[in-house]
C-alpha positions in Angstrom: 15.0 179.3 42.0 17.3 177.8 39.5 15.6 177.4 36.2 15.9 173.8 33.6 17.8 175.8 31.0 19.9 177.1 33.5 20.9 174.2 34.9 21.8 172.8 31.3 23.5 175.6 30.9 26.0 175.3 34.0 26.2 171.4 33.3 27.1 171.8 30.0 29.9 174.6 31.3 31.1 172.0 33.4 31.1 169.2 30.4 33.3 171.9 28.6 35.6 172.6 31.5 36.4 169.1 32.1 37.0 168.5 28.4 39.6 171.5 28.5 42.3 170.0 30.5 41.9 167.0 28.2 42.0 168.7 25.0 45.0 170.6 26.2 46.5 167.4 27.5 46.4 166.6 24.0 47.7 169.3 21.8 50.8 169.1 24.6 51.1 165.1 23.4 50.7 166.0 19.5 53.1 169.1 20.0 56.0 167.3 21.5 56.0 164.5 18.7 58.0 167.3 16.6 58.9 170.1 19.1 61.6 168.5 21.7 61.0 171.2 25.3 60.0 174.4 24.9 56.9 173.8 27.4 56.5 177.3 28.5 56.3 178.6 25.0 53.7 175.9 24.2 51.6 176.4 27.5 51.7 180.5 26.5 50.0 179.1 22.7 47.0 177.2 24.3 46.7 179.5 26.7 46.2 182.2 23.7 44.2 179.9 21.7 41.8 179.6 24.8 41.5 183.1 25.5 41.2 184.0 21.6 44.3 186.1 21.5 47.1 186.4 18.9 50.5 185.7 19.7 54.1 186.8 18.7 56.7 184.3 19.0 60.6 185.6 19.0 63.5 184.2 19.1 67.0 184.2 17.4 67.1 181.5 14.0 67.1 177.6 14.6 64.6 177.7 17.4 61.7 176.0 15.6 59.3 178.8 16.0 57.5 178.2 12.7 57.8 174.4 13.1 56.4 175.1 16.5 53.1 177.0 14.9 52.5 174.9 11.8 52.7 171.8 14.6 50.1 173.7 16.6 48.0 174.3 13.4 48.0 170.6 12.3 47.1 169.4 15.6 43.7 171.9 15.3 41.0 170.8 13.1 41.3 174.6 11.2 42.3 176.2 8.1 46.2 176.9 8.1 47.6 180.0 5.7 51.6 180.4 5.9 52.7 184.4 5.0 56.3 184.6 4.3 56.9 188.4 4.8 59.2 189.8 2.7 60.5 193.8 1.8 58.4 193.7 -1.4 55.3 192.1 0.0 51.8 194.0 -0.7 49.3 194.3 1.5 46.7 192.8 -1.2 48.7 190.0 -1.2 47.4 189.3 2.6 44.0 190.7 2.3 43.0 189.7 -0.9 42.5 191.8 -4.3 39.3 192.6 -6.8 40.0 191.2 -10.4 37.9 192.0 -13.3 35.2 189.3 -14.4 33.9 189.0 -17.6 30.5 187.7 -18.2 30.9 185.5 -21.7 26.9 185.8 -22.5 26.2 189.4 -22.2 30.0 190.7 -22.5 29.3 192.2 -19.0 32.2 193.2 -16.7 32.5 193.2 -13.0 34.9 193.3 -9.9 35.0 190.2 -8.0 37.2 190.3 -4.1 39.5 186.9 -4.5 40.7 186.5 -0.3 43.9 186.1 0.5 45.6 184.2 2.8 44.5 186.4 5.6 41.4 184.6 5.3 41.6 181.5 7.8 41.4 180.0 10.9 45.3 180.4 11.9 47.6 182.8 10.0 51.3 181.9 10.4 52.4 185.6 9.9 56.9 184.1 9.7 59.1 186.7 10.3 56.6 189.8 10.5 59.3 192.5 10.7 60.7 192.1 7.2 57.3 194.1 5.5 57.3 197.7 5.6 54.7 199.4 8.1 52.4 199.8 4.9 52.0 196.1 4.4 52.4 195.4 8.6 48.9 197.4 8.9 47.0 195.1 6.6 46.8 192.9 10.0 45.3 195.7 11.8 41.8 195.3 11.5 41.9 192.0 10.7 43.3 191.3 14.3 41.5 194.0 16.6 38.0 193.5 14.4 38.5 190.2 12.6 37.2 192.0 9.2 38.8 193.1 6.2 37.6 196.2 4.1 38.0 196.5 1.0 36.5 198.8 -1.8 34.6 199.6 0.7 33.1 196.2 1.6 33.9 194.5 4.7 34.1 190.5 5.0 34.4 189.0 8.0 37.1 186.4 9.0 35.9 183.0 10.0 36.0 181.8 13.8 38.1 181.0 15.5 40.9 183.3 14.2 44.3 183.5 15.2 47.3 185.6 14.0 50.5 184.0 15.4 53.6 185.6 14.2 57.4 185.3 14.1 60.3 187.5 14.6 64.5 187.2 14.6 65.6 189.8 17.5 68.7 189.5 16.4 68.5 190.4 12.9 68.3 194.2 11.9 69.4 194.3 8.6 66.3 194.9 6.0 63.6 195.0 8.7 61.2 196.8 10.4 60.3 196.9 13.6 56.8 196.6 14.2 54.8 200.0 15.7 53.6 200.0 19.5 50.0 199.8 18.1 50.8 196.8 16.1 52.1 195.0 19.0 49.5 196.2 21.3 47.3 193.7 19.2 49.2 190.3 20.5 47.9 188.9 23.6 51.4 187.3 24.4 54.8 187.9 23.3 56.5 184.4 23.8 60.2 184.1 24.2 62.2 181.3 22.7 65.4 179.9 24.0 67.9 177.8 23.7 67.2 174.1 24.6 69.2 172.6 27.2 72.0 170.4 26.3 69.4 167.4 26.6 66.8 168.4 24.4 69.8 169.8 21.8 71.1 166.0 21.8 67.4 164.6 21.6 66.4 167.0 18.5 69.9 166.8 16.4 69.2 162.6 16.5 65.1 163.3 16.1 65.8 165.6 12.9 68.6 163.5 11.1 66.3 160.5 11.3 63.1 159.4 9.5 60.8 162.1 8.3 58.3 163.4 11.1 55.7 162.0 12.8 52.0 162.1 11.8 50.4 165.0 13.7 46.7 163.9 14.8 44.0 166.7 15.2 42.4 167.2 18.2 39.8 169.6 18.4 37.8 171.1 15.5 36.6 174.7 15.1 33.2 174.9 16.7 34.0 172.9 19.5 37.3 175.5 19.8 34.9 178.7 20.1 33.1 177.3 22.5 35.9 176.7 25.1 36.6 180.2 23.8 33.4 181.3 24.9 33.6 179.4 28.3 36.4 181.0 28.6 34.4 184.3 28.7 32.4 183.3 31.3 34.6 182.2 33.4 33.8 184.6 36.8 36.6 186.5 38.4 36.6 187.5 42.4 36.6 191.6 42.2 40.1 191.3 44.2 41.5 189.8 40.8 40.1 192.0 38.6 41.7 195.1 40.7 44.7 193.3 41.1 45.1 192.8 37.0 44.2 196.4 36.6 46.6 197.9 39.1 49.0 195.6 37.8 48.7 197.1 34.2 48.8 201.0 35.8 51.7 200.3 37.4 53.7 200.2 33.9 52.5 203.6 33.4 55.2 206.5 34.9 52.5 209.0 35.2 50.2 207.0 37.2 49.9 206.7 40.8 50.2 203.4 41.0 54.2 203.5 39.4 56.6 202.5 41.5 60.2 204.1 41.4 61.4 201.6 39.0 58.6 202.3 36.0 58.9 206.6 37.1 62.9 205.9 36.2 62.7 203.5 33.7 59.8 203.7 31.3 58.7 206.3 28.9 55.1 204.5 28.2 53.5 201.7 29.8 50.5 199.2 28.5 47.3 200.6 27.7 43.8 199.0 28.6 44.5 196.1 26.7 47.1 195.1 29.0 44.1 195.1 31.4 42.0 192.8 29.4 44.6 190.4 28.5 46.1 189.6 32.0 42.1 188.8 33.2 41.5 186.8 30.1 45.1 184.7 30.2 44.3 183.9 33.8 40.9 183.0 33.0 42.2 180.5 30.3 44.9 179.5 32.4 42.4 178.7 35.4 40.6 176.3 32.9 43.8 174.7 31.5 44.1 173.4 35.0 40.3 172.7 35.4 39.5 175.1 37.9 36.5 177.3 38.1 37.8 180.6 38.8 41.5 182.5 38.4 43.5 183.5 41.2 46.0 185.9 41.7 48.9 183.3 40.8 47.1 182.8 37.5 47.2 186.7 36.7 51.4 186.8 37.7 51.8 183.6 35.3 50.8 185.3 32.2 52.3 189.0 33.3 55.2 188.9 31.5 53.6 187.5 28.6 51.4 190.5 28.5 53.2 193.2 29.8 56.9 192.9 28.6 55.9 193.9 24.9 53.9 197.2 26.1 56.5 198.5 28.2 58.9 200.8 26.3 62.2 201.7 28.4 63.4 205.1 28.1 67.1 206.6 27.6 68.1 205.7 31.5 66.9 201.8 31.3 68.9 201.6 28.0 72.0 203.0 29.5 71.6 201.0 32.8 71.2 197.8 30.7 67.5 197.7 32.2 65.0 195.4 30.2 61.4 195.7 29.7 60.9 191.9 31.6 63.6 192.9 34.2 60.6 195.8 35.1 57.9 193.4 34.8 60.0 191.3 37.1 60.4 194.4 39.7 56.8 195.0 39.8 55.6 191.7 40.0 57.8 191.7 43.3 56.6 194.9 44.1 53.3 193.6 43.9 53.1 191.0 46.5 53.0 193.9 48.9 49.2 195.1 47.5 48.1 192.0 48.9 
């Protein structure tokens, strides 16, 4: 028998699940006042926000990725830090550093930890790849564990947090190319295009106009974790699950599950996380639509998203002009016969 506090607890699940495709509905409205198309990139953002994931955004210069994020951030109700990345950036300069206090009544000295700007709700991390590896690992724990230790004192990051980061593919000259474990951390790696001729005519005439338009925000940050944490509990059938992991083994050339295309193609595949993220993306994207429970279309929607980044083509893929999303492509039509 269904208890009272149960029965809050599911109707206030459905109060939250109903006010998700609304709430999304809205960020896509307060979006597209600046950003002109791009609606896949945008659906891949809430869908990260939703499932509490950071994402990386890439594309060549002139795509509006950083518009695009500090958009995203005015239209939440958070705390927004920008982190220009340059060669001579520190990593105290994103964590935060201990100055020396002195107290002016007993002459007393002492360390005090002043945060940096890795310390809020959403960190615009623009153009990651220009730091060194030494200053790209200050994200590390702050992203897997959502701390930051220091002199051997950790502080916690406040809730929600998201790291949403930048990167020119182009561009090779004075950058660095972030580590597999570094990436491993981004739920998504979102792809920027081009616009069509269309949306090119519609932001040229948009941006040598007036200034831009108010942004309204449209959710604050309690009300964001807990559409986070619905999210969570979200059930998946066991046929999804199994699909999402097998999926993710696939990638791997020494597993069984490989086709021929990863055994010829790929030196590593994604990890566990890959695993994780494909359930939780189709989880949140399951919700985006209002719907109670994923399906298998729901965990093909965010596979490129989640597996492109974590597979690494070998020597043969390179030479055969093979790409990491052409073999997320082959699998995911290799797939359709596990069903």
């Amino acid at each position: 028998m269904t208890s009272t506090a149960e029965m809050d607890v599911q109707d206030r699940d459905l109060e939250l699940l109903e006010s998700v495709t609304q709430i999304a509905e809205e960020l896509r409205r307060e979006i597209a006042k600046r950003i002109i198309g791009q609606h896949e990139v945008v659906e891949g953002l809430v869908t990260a926000l939703l499932a509490d994931g950071h994402a990386l955004l890439v594309g060549v210069p002139g795509l509006a990725k950083t518009l695009l994020i500090s958009t995203l951030a005015e239209a939440l109700d958070l705390d927004f830090s920008r982190i220009q990345f340059t060669p001579d950036l520190m990593p105290t300069d994103i964590t935060g550093t201990e100055v020396i206090e002195e107290d002016r009544t007993t002459g007393r000295r002492s360390f005090r930890f002043v945060q940096g700007p890795v310390f809020a709700n959403i960190v615009l991390a623009d153009e990651i790849n220009r730091t060194p590896p030494k200053t790209q690992a200050a994200l590390l724990q702050a992203m897997q564990e959502r701390t930051v230790t220091t002199a051997g004192e950790t502080y916690a990051l406040p809730a929600p947090f998201f790291v949403l980061a930048t990167q020119n593919p182009i561009e090779q000259e004075g950058t660095y190319p972030l580590p597999e474990a570094q990436l491993d951390r981004f739920m998504f790696e979102l792809r920027i295009t081009y616009p069509s001729r269309t949306e090119e005519e519609a932001v040229a005439l948009q941006t040598s106009g007036e200034s831009l338009q108010e942004i309204r925000p449209v959710v604050t940050a309690n009300h964001l974790v807990e559409l986070q944490q619905l999210v969570r509990r979200v059930p998946v059938a066991p046929s999804v699950a199994a699909y999402a992991v097998h999926l993710a083994r696939a990638t791997r050339p020494g597993a069984e599950e490989a086709p021929p295309v990863v055994r010829n193609y790929v030196s590593w595949g994604a990890g566990p996380r890959a695993s994780q993220y494909l359930l939780l993306g189709a989880k949140a994207r399951a919700a985006l639509r209002g719907e109670p429970v994923p399906n298998l279309e729901d965990v093909r929607a965010v596979a490129h998203a989640v597996l492109a980044h974590r597979v690494l083509p070998n020597f043969e893929a390179e030479a055969d002009g093979v790409t990491a999303r052409q073999i997320v492509d082959d699998l995911l039509e290799e797939s359709r016969s596990w069903t």
